[in-house]
C-alpha positions as CSV (number, residue, x, y, z in Angstrom):
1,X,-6.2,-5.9,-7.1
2,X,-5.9,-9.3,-4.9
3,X,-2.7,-9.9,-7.1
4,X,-1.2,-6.9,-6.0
5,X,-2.7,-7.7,-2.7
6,X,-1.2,-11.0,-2.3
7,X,2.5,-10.0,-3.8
8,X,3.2,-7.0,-1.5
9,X,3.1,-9.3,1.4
10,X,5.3,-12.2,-0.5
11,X,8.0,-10.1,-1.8
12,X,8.0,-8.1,1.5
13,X,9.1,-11.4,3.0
14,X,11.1,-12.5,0.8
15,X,13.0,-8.8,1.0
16,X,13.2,-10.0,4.9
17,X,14.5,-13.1,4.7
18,X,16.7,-12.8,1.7
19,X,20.6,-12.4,2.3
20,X,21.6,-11.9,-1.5
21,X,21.5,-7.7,-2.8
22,X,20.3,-9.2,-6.0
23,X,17.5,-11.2,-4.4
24,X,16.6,-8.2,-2.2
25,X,16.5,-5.5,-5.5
26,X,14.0,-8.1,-7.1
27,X,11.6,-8.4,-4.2
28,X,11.7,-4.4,-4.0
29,X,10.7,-3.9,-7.5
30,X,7.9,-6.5,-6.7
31,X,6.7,-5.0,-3.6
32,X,7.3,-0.9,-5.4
33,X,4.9,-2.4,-8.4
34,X,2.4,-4.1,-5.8
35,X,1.7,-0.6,-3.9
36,X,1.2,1.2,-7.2
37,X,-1.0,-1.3,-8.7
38,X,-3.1,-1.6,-5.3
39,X,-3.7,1.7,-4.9
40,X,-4.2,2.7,-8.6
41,X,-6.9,0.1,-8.8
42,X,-8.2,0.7,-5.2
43,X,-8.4,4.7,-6.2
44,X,-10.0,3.3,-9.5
45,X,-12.6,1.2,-7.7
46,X,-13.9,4.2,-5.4
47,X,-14.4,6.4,-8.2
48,X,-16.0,3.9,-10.1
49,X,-18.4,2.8,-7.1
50,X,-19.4,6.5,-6.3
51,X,-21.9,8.8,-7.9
52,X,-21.0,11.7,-9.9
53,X,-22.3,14.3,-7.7
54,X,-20.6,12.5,-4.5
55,X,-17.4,11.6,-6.0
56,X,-15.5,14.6,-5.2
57,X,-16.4,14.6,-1.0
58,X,-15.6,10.6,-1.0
59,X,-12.2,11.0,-2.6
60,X,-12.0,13.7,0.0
61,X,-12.7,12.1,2.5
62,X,-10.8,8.9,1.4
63,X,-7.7,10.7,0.8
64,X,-7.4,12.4,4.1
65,X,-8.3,9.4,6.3
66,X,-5.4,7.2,4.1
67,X,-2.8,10.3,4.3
68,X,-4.1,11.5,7.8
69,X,-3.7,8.0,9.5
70,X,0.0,7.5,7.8
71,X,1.5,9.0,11.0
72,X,-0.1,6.9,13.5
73,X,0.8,3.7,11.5
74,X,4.3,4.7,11.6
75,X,4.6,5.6,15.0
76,X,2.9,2.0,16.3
77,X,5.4,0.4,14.0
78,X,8.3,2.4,15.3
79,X,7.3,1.3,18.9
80,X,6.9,-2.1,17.7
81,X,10.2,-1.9,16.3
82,X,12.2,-0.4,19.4
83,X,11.0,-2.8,21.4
């Protein structure tokens, strides 16, 4: 997981830096294989880490604080971004 953890950010800059289509497509793949294998594992580690009669509330709860706080992510990076 602190592979994935430490690629995402690497190929993210070199996506942002990077003024050849070829060298962009690469560090997309890397960063689209970095957020899967994040949060596969981080899903994995959860339901690993929980007990058996808790498991379903925590993925609950887990899944609507990452999807729910989505929205407010993006809209503080859209600000950042206008500005």
């Amino acid at each position: 997981m602190s592979v994935a953890a430490v690629a995402f950010p690497a190929a993210l800059f070199v996506f942002a830096m990077s003024t050849s289509y070829a060298l962009s497509l690469g560090a997309l793949v890397v960063v689209g294989v970095a957020v899967v294998s994040f949060l596969a594992l981080a899903n994995s580690s959860i339901q690993l880490m929980t007990p058996d009669g808790m498991r379903g509330r925590v993925m609950s709860v887990y899944t609507t604080v990452f999807l729910g706080m989505m929205p407010v992510g993006h809209s503080i990076m859209g600000t950042l971004a206008s500005a």
